[in-house]
C-alpha positions in Angstrom: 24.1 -25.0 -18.7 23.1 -21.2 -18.7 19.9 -22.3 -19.9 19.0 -24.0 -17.0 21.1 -21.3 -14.3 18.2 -18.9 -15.8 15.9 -20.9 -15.2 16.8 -21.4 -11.9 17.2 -17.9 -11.2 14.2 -16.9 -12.6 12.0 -19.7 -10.3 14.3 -18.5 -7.2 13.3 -14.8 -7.9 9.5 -15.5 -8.1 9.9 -16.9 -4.5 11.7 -14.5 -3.2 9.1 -12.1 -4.5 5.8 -14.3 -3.4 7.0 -14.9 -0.1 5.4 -17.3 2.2 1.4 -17.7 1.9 -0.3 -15.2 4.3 -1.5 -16.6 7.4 -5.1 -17.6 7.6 -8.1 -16.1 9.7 -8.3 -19.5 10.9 -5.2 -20.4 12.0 -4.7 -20.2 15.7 -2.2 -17.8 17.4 1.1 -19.6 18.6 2.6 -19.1 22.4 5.0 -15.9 21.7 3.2 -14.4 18.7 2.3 -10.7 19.7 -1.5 -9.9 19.2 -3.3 -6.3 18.9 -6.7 -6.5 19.3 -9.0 -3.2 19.7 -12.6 -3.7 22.1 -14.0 -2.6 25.0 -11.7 -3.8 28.2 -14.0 -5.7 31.4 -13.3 -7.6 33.8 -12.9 -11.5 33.4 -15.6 -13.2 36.6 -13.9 -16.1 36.8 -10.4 -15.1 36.9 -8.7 -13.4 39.5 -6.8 -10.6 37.9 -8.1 -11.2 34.3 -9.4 -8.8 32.1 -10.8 -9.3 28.6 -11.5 -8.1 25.1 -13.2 -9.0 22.5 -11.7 -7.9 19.4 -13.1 -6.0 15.8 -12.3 -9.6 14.9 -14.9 -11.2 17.4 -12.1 -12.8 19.1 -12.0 -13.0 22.8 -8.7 -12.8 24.6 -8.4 -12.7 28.4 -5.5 -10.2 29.4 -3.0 -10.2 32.4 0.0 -7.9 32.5 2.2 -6.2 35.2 3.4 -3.2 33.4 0.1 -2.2 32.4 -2.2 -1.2 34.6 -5.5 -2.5 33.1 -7.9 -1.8 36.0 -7.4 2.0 34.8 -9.1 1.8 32.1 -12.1 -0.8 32.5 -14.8 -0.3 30.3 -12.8 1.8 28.0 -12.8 1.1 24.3 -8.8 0.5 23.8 -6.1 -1.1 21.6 -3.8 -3.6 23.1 -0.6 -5.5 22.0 0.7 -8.3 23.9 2.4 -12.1 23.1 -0.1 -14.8 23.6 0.8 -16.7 26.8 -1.1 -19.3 26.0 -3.7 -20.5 22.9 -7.3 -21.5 22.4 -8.9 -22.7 25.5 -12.8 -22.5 26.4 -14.2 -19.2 24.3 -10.8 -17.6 24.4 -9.3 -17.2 21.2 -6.2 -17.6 24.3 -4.3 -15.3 26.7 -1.6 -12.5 26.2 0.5 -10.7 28.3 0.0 -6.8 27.6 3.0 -4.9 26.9 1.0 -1.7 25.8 -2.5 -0.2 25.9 -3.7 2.7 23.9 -6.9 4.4 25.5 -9.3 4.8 21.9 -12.4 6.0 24.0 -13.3 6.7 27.8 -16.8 4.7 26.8 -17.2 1.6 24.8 -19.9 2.8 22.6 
C-alpha cells in the first residue's frame, strides 16, 4: 500500500511541476484574455472610432477604448494591453479594449 501512495505521489508531483502545456502560437485568443501587442498605432478606414496595430507577432488587432485616448498618439510606435472583445474575424487576429498604452516611440520607424 505505501508502495503504490509513492507512486502516486511521485506521478502527482511531476504534474504539479509540468503544469499545463504552454499555449500555442496558433491558438486563437478567447473573449476576456488580455493581449499586449507592440506596433505602430493608425487609424482603422472602415471603422468609426477604430484604431489598429499590428503586432512584433504580425498579428493585427483593431483597438477601441474609452480610458485611453488613442487618437494622441497615432502613428506612434506603442505597447498596448487590453482583453479581447471579440476574436478572429476578417484579417484581425480580433478586437481588444485598451486599458493601457505605453508611448515606445513618437515615430514608427
Amino acid at each position: 500500500m505505501m508502495y503504490k501512495h509513492a507512486i502516486l505521489t511521485g506521478l502527482c508531483g511531476l504534474a504539479l511541476t509540468f503544469g499545463p502545456p504552454p499555449a500555442r502560437a496558433d491558438d486563437k485568443p478567447a473573449k476576456g484574455q488580455t493581449i499586449t501587442a507592440t506596433g505602430c498605432l493608425t487609424k482603422d478606414t472602415k471603422e468609426k472610432d477604430e484604431f489598429m496595430i499590428t503586432g512584433e507577432d504580425g498579428k493585427t488587432w483593431g483597438l477601441k477604448s474609452d480610458t485611453v485616448k488613442l487618437n494622441a498618439h497615432l502613428n506612434h510606435k506603442v505597447t498596448v494591453t487590453g482583453k479581447v472583445t471579440e476574436g478572429e474575424h476578417g484579417k484581425e487576429a480580433g478586437d481588444l479594449n485598451v486599458s493601457n498604452l505605453k508611448m515606445v516611440s513618437d515615430n514608427c520607424k
